[in-house]
C-alpha positions as CSV (number, residue, x, y, z in Angstrom):
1,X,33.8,-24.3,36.8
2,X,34.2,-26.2,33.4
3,X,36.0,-23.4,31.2
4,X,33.2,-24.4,29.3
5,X,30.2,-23.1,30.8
6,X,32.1,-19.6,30.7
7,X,30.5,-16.8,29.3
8,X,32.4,-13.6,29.4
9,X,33.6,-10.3,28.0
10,X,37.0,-9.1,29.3
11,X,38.3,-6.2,29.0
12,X,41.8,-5.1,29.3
13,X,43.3,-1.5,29.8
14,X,46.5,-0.9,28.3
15,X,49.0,2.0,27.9
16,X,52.7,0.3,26.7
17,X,51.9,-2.8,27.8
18,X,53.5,-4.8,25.0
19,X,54.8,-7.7,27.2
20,X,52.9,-8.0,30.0
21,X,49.9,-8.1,27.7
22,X,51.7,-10.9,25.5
23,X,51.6,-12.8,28.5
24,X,48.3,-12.0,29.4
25,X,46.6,-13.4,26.2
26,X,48.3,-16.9,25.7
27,X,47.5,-17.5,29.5
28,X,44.2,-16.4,28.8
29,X,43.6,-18.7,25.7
30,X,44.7,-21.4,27.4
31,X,43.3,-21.2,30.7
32,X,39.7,-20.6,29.0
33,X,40.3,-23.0,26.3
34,X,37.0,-24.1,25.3
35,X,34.8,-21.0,26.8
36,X,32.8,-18.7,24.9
37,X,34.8,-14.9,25.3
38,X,35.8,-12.0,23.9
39,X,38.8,-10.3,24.4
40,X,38.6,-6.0,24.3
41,X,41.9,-4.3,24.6
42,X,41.6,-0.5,25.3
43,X,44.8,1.3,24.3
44,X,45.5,4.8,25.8
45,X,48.0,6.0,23.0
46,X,50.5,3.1,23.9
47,X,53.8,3.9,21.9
48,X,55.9,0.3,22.5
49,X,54.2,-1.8,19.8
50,X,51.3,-2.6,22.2
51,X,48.7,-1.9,19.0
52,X,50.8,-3.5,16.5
53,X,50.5,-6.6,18.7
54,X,47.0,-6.2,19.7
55,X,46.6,-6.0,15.8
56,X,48.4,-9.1,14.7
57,X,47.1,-11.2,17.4
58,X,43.7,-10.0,16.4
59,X,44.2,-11.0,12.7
60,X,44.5,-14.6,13.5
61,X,41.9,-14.6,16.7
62,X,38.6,-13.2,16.2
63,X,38.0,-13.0,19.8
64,X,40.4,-10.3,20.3
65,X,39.3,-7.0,19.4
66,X,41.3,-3.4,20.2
67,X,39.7,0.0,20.9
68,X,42.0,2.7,20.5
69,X,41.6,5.9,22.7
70,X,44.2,8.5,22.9
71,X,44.8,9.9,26.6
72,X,44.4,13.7,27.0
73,X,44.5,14.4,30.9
74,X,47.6,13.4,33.1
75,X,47.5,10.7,35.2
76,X,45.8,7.1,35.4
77,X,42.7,7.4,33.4
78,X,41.9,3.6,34.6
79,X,38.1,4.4,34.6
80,X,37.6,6.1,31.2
81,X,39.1,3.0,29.4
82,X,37.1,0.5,31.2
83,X,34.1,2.3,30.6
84,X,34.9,2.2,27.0
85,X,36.0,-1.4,27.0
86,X,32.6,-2.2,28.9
87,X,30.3,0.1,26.3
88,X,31.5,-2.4,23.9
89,X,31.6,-5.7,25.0
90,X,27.5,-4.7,26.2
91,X,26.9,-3.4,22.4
92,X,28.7,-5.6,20.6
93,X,28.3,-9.6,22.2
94,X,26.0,-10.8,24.2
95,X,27.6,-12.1,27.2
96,X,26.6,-13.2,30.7
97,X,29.6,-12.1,32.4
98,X,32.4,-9.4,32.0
99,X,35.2,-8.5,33.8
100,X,38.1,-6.3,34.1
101,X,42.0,-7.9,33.5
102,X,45.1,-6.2,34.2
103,X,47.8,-6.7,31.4
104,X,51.2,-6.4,33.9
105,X,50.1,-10.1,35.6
106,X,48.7,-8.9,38.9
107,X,45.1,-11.0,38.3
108,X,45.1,-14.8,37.7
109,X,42.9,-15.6,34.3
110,X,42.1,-19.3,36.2
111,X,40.4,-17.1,39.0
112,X,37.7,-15.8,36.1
113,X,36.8,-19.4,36.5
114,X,36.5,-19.3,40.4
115,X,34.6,-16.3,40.2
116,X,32.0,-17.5,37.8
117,X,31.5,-20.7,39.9
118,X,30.4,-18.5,43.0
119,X,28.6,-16.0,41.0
120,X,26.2,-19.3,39.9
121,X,26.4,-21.5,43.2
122,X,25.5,-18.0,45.6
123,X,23.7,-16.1,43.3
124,X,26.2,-13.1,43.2
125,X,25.6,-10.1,41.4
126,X,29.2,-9.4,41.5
127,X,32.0,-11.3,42.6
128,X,35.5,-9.4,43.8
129,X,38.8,-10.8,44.4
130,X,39.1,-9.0,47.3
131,X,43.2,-8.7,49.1
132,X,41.2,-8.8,52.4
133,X,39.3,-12.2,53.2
134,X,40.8,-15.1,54.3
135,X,43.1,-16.9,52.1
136,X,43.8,-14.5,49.7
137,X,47.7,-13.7,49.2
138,X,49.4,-10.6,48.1
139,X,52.9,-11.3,46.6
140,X,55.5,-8.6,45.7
141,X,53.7,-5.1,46.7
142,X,56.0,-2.4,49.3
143,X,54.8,-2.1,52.5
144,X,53.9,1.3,51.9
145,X,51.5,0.1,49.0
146,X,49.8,-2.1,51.0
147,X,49.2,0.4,54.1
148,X,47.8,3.1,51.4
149,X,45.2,0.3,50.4
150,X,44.4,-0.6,53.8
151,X,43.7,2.8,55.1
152,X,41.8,3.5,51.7
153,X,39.5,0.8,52.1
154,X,39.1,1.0,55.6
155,X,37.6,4.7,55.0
156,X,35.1,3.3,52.1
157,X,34.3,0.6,54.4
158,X,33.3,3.5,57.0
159,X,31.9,5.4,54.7
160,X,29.5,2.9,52.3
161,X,29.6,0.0,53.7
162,X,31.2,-2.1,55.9
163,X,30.6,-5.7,54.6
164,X,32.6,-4.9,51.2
165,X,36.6,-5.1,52.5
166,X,38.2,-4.3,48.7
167,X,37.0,-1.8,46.9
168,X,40.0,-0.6,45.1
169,X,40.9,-4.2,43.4
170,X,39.5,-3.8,39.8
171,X,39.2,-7.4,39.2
172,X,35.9,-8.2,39.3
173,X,33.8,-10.3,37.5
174,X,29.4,-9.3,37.4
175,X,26.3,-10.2,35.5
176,X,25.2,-8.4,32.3
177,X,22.5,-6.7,34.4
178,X,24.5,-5.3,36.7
179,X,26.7,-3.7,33.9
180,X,23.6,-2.4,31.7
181,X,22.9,-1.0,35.3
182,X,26.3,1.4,35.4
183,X,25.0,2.8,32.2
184,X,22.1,4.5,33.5
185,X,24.0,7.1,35.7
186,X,26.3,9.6,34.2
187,X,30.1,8.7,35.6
188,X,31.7,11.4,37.4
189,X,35.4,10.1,37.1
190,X,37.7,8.6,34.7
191,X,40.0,8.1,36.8
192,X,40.6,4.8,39.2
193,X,37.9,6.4,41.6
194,X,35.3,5.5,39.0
195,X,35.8,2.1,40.7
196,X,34.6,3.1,43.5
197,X,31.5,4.7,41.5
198,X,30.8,0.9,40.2
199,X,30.7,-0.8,43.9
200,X,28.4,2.7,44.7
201,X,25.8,1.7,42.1
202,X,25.8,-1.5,42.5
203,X,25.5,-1.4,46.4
204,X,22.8,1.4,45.9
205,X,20.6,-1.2,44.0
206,X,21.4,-4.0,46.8
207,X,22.9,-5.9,44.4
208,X,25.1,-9.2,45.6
209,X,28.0,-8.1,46.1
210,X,30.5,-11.6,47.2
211,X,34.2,-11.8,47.9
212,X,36.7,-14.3,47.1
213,X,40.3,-15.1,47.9
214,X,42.7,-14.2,45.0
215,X,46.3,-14.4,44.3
216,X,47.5,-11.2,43.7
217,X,50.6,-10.4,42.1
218,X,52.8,-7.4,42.1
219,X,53.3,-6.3,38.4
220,X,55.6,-8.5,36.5
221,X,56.5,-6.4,34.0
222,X,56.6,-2.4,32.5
223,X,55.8,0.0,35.3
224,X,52.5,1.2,37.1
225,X,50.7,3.7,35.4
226,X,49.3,4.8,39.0
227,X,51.6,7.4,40.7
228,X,51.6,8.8,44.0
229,X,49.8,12.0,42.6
230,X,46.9,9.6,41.4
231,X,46.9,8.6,44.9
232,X,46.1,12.0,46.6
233,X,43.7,13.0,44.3
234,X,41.6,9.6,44.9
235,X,41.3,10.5,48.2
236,X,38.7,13.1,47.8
237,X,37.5,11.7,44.6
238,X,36.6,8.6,46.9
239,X,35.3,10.8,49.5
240,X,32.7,12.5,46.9
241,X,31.8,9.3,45.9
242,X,30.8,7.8,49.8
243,X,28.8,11.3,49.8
244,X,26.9,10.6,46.6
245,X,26.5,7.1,48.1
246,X,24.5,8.3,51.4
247,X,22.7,11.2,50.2
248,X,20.9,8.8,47.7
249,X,22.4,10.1,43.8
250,X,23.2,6.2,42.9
251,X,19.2,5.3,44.7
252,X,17.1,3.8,41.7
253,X,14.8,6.7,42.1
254,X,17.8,8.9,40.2
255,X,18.8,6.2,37.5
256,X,19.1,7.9,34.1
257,X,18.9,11.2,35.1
């Protein structure tokens, strides 16, 4: 896709992600040079000059913006800060498109473009770079990472449905309806599983859900804000979620209640 026809609201979670995030936004500014985006940073209660950055770059580009939220439970609270990154991109621009970035170089900014493209040439509600079709290439992540994902998404796959392979990658891009649709059920989790809660809704409304091939690439810089205790405790959070799935509480029959 010409970068620009691109219309979208990104959102990136932080917590001390100075450099990586550096990174992040002159890739982004050049790889969309010439689309029409905004640029929402949520900070967790980063203490390593992540803010101050976010603040200066923000002074001289009006397209970055930075939400400040202060983390009060342990562990990854991925879900909370998208949510709050999402809330306002939706109130505050009026974009077609909005996806989520990581700041420590795992997701490809040039793959926003991709995305897009597919979105408009098959009609996709919801496009994921998904580790698992054909083509895609994960560089840098231990073995035992990569059997954890595997065995995680091979349960949702049981679970929900089989047609989706990756539902733990939260690089996604999706239409303005589908996230006005997230908003009319209460989330459960603010944790990662809440991405699991997304693909829920959004399957539960038989919404087009399409894969892609992406480059993913093990964090370049900083470390992972998931640890292994995030990892056990998603296991039953994802489990709660398939139930809620199949006994019908993301149907449209319970939006908004």
């Amino acid at each position: 896709m010409d970068p620009a026809a691109l219309d979208i609201g990104i959102c990136i979670p932080v917590l001390n992600e100075r450099d990586g995030l550096s990174v992040l936004l002159d890739e982004i500014e050049r790889v969309l040079a010439g689309a029409r985006y905004t640029v929402c940073i949520v900070d967790d209660g980063s203490r390593d000059g992540t803010r101050e950055l976010v603040e200066a770059r923000s002074k001289t580009d009006g397209r970055i913006v930075l939400v400040r939220r202060t983390k009060t439970k342990p562990g990854c609270r991925r879900g909370g800060a998208s949510r709050a990154g999402l809330g306002w991109l939706l109130d505050n621009t009026a974009h077609r498109f909005f996806s989520d970035v990581d700041a420590d170089g795992a997701n490809r900014p040039c793959e926003l473009l991709s995305a897009a493209a597919i979105a408009e040439a098959e009609g996709a509600d919801v496009v994921i770079a998904s580790k698992y079709v054909p083509g895609s290439v994960v560089e840098g992540r231990p073995l035992s990472r990569r059997a954890g994902s595997r065995a995680y998404n091979t349960m949702l796959r049981a679970l929900i449905r089989p047609e989706v392979r990756d539902y733990s990658n939260s690089y996604r891009l999706y239409r303005r309806e589908a996230a006005l649709l997230l908003g009319r059920y209460a989330p459960t989790y603010d944790t990662p599983a809440y991405l699991i809660e997304m693909l829920a809704i959004w399957l539960a409304h038989d919404l087009r859900v399409v894969e892609m091939p992406t480059e993913y690439i093990e964090r370049r810089a900083g470390a992972s804000k998931v640890v292994w205790g995030d990892a056990l405790r998603g296991i039953p959070a994802a489990l709660h979620v398939a139930l809620r799935y199949r006994t019908g509480a993301f149907s449209p029959a319970n939006a908004g209640r």
